[in-house]
C-alpha positions as CSV (number, residue, x, y, z in Angstrom):
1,X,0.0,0.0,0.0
2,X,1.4,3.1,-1.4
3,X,0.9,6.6,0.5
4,X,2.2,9.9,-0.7
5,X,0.7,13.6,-0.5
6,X,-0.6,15.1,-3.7
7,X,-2.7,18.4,-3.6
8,X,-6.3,17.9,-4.3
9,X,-9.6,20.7,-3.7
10,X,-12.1,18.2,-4.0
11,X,-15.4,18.7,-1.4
12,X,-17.9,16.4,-2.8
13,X,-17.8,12.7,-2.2
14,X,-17.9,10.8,-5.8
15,X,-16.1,8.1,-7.3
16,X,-14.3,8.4,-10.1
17,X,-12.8,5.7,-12.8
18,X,-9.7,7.1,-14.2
19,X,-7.9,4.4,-16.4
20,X,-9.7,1.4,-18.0
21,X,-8.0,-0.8,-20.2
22,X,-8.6,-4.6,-22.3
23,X,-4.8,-6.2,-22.1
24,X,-7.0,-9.3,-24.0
25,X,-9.9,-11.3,-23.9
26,X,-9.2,-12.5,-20.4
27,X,-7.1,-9.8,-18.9
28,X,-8.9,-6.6,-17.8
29,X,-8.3,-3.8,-15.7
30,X,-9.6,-0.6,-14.5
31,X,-8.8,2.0,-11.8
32,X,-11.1,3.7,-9.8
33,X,-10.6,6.6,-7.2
34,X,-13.2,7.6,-4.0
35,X,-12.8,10.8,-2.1
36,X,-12.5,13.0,-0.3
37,X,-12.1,10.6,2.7
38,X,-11.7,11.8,6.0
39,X,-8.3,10.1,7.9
40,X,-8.7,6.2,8.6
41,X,-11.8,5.6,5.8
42,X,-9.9,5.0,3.0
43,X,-7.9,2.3,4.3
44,X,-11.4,0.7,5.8
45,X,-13.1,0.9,2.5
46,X,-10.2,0.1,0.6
47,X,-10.1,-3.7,2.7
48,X,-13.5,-4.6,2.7
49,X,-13.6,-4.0,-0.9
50,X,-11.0,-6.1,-1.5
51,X,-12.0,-9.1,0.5
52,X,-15.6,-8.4,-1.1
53,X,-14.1,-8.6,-4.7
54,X,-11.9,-11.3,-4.3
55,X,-14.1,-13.8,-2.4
56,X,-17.9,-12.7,-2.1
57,X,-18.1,-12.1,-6.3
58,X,-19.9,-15.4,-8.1
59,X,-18.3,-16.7,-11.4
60,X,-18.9,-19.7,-13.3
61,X,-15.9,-22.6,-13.9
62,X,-15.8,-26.3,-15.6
63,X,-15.7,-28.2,-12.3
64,X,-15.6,-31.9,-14.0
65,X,-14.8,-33.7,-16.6
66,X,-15.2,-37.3,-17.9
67,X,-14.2,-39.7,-21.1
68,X,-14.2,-43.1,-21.1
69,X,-11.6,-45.4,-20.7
70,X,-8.7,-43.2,-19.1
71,X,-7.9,-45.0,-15.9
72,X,-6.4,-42.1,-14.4
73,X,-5.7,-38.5,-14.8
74,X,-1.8,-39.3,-14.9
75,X,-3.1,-41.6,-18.4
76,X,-1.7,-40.7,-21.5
77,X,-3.8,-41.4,-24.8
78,X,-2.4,-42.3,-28.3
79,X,-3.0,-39.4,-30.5
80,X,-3.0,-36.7,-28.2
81,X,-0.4,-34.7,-27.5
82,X,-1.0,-33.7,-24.2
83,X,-1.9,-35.9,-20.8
84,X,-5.5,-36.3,-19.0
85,X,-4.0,-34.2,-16.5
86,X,-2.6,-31.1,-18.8
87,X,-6.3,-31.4,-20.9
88,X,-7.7,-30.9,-16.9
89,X,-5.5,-27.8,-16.5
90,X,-6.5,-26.6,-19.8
91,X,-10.0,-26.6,-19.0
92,X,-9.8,-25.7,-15.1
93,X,-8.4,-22.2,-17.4
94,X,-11.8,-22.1,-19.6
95,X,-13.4,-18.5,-19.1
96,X,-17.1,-18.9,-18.8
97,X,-20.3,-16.1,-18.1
98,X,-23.3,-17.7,-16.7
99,X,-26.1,-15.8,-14.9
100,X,-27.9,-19.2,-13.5
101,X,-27.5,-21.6,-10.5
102,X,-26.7,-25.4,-10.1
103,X,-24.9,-27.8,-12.3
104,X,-25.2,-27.6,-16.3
105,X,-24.3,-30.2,-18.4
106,X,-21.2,-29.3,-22.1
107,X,-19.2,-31.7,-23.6
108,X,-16.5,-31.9,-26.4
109,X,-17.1,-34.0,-29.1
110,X,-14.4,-34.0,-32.1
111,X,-12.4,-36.0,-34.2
112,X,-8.5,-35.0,-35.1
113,X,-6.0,-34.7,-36.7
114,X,-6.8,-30.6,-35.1
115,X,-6.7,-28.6,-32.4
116,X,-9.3,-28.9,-29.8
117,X,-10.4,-25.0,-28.5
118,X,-13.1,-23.9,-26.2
119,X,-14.3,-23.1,-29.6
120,X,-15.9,-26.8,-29.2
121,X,-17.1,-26.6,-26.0
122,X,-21.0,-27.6,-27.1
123,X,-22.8,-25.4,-23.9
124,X,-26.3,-24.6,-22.8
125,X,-27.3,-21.1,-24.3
126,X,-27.0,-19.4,-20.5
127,X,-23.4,-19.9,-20.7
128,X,-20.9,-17.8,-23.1
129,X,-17.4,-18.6,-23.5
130,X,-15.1,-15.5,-23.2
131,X,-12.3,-16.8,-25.3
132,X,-13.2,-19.6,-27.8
133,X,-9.3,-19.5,-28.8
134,X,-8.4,-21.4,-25.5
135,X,-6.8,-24.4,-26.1
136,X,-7.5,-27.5,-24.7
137,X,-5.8,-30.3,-26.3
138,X,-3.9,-31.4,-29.7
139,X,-5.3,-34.6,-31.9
140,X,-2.1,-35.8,-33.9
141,X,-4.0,-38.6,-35.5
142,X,-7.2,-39.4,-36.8
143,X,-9.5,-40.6,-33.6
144,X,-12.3,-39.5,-31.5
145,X,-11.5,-36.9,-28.8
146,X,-15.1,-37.0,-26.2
147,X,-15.6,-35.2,-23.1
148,X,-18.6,-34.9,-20.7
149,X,-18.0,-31.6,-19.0
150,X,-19.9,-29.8,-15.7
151,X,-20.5,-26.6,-15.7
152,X,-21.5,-24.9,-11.9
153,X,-21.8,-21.3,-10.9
154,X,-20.4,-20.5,-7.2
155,X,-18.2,-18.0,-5.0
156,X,-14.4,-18.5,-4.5
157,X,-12.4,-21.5,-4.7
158,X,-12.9,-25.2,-4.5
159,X,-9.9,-28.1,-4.5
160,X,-11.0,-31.4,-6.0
161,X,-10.9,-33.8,-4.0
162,X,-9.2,-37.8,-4.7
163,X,-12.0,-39.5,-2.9
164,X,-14.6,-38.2,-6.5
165,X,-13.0,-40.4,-8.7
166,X,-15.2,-42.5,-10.8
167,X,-16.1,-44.1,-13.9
168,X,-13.6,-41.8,-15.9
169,X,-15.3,-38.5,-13.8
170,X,-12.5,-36.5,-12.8
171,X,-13.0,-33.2,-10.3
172,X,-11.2,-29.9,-11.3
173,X,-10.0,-27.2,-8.6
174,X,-12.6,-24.7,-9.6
175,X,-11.7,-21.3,-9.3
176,X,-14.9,-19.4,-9.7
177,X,-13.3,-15.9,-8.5
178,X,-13.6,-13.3,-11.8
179,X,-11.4,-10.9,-9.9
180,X,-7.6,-11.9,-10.5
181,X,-6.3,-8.9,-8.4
182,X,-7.0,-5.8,-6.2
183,X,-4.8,-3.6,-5.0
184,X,-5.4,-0.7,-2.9
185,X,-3.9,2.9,-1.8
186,X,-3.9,5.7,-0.3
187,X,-3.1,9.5,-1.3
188,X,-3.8,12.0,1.8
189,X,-3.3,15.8,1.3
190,X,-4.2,18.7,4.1
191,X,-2.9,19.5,7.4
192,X,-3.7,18.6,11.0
193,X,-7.1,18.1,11.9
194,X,-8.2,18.5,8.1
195,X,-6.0,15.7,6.6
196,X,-8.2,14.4,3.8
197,X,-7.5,10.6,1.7
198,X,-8.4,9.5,-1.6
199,X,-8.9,6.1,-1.7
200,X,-7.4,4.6,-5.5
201,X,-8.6,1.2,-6.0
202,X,-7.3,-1.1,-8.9
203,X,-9.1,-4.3,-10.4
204,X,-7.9,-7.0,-12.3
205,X,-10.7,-9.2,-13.8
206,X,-10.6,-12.5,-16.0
207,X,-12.9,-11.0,-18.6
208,X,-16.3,-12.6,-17.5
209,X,-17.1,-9.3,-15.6
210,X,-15.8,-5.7,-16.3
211,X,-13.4,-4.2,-13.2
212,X,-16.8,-1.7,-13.3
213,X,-19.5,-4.6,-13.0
214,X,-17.1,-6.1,-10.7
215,X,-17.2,-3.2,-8.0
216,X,-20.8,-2.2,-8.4
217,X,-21.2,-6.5,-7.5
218,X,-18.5,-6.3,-4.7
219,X,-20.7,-3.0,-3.1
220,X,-23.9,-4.5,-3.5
221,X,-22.5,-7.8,-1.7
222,X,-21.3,-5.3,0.9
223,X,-24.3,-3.7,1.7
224,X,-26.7,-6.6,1.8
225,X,-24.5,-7.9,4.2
226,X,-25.1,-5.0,6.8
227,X,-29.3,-4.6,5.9
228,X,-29.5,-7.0,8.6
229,X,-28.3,-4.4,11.3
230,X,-30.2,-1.4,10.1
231,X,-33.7,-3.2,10.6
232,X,-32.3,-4.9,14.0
233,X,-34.4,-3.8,17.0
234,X,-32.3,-4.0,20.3
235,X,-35.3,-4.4,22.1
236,X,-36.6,-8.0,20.5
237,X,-32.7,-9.0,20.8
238,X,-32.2,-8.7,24.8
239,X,-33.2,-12.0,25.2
240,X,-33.5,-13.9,21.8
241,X,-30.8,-16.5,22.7
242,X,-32.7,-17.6,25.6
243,X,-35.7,-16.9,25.8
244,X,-38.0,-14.2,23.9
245,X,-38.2,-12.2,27.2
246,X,-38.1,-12.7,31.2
247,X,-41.2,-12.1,32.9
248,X,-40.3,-10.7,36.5
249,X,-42.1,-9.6,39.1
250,X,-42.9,-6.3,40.5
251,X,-40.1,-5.7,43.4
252,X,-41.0,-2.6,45.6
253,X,-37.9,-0.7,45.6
254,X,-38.0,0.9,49.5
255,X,-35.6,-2.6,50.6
256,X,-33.5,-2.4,47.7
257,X,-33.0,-2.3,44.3
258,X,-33.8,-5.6,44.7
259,X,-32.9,-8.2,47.4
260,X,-34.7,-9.9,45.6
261,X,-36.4,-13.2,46.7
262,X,-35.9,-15.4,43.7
263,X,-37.3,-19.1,44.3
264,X,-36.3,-20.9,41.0
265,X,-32.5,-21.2,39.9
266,X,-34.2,-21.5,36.3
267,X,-34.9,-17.8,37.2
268,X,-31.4,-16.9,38.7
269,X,-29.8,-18.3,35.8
270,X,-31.8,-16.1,32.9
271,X,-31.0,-13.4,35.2
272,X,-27.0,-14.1,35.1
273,X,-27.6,-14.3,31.1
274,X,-28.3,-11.1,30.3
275,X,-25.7,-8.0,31.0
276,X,-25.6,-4.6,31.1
277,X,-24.3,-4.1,28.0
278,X,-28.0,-4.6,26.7
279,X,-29.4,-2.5,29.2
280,X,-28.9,0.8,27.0
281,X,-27.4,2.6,29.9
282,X,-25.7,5.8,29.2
283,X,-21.9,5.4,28.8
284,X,-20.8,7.5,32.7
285,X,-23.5,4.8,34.3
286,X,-22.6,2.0,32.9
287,X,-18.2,2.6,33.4
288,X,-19.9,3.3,36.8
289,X,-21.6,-0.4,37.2
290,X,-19.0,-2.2,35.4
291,X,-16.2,-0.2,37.7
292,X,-18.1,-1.7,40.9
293,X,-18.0,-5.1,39.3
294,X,-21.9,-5.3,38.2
295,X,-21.7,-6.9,35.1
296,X,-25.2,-9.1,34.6
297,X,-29.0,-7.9,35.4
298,X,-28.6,-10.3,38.5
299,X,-25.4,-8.2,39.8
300,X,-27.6,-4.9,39.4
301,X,-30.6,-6.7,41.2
302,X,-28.6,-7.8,44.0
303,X,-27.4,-4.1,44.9
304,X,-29.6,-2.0,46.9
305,X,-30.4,1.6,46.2
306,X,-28.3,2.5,49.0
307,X,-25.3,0.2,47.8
308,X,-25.7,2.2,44.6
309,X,-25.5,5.4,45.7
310,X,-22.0,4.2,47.4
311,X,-20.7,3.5,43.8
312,X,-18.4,6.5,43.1
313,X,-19.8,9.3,41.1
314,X,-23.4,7.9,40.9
315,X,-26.1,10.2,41.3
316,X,-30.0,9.7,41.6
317,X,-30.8,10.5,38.7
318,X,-28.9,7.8,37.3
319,X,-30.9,5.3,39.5
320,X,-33.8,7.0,37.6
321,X,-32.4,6.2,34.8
322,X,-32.3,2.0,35.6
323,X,-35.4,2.4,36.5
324,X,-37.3,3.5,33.6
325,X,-35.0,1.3,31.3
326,X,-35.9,-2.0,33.6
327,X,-39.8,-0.6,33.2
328,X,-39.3,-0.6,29.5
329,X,-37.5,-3.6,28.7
330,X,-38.3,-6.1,31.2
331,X,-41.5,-4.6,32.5
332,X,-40.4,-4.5,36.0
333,X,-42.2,-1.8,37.9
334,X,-40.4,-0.5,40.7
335,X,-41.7,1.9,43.3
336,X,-39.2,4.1,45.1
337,X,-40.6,6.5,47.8
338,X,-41.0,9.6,47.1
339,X,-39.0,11.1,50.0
340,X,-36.3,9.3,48.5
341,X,-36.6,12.2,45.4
């Protein structure tokens, strides 16, 4: 990662792609620059994006291949130049675009003396071939060259695996990934407090998806993946990993913020599972509790108001506070004097 100032006005936030390029049919690259940034973003952005286009992107791979009578991949056949296990290699390289889901059947069906491309791959419609010029294999004499091929659409990568041999089916590594590279760095320009970054991102794709298509995918991954904590609601989540909520009973408050008298251990132990943390206590109160070792809803039951008003910089309003917050979230209504405020 490469930082260096350079001396840049920008005020609006925009992205920006500055160099796109086609070095062939599977080799392309682009370059793509977001900012301004303030200090710390760019390199935030600039690694989730990364991990996002190199392993959360879908692509499309031969994953097996069979043809009778080869008894293993090592085999060599008369009248081909290469071995089962180069013609493997060859295809495990095999660029394919496919938009649909599961397993689709190709196959190879030729006769020599020629040379066998991707050209003569015979595929389902949904699936294009990126580079027909590929080359798979060389017929020196005249025989019959026939493959069964699978075709599957997935995320990252897959090793074959010895124990799927049979019947002339060999597995290939599949390497779905259409992103070959990403690099990422960061130009920072201003002073002090108002140090601003730009965030230059580059993208190196195998031709089945622009370096463009690539990061619009990779941001659309990323943001589906954090939908799920805008909608949360902190109040249904207190106690979803026990038990949809704790029903407890109403505890006058002029002995204590509670002693109070709990029969069932069943009880006790829901109690011990929930801390403060989801309480929703300001930040001073809670450093407060957690300072005087309180940690679980049990620990603050156990304490009366007295014992909290020992805890060192706690005021009454604050025991307002755990009041109203018990009220709301686990419908406990206590009752404090009112001499007491």
């Amino acid at each position: 990662m490469v930082r260096e100032e350079v001396a840049v006005s920008t005020r609006t936030l925009r992205w920006k792609c500055v160099e796109s390029r086609v070095d062939s049919k599977r080799f392309h690259y682009g370059r793509f620059i977001l900012s301004p940034l303030l200090k710390g973003q760019a390199d935030m952005i600039g690694i989730a994006m990364r991990r996002s286009l190199l392993g959360e992107i879908e692509g499309a791979c031969i994953t097996r291949a069979k043809s009778n009578k080869v008894p293993h991949d090592y085999s060599i056949i008369v009248g081909i130049e290469e071995s089962v296990h180069e013609i493997l290699m060859n295809l495990k390289e095999i660029v394919l675009r496919s938009n649909l889901y599961g397993t689709l059947d190709a196959s190879i069906c030729v006769r020599g003396p020629r040379y066998v491309t991707a050209q003569d791959i015979i595929s389902p419609p949904s699936v294009e071939i990126v580079d027909t010029t590929q080359r798979i294999a060389s017929l020196t004499d005249p025989i019959n060259l026939c493959i069964e091929l699978k075709i599957e659409r997935n995320r990252g990568y897959r090793m074959k695996t010895p124990s799927n041999y049979q019947d002339g089916s060999y597995p290939i590594d599949a390497v779905f990934m259409p992103v070959r590279n990403v690099n990422h760095s960061i130009h920072s320009y201003g002073n002090g407090n108002e140090k601003q970054e730009i965030l230059f991102l580059e993208i190196w794709t195998n031709g089945s998806l622009t370096p463009k298509e690539a990061l619009h995918e990779a941001s659309r991954n990323l943001i589906d993946l954090f939908i799920p904590f805008l909608h949360a609601e902190e109040r249904d989540n207190h106690l979803e990993d026990n038990q949809n909520r704790v029903t407890l009973p109403l505890f006058p408050f002029d002995g204590g913020l509670v002693k109070a008298n709990i029969r069932k251990n069943k009880k006790e132990n829901a109690l011990k599972c929930i801390f403060i943390d989801q309480l929703e206590l300001p930040p001073r109160t809670y450093n407060c509790l957690k300072r005087s070792n309180i940690h679980t809803l049990l620990d603050l039951l156990s304490n009366s108001q007295e014992d909290l008003m020992r805890i060192e910089h706690f005021r009454i309003e604050d025991v307002k506070q755990i009041l109203d917050i018990l009220q709301k979230h686990f419908e406990i209504d206590l009752h404090l004097p009112k001499k007491k405020f």
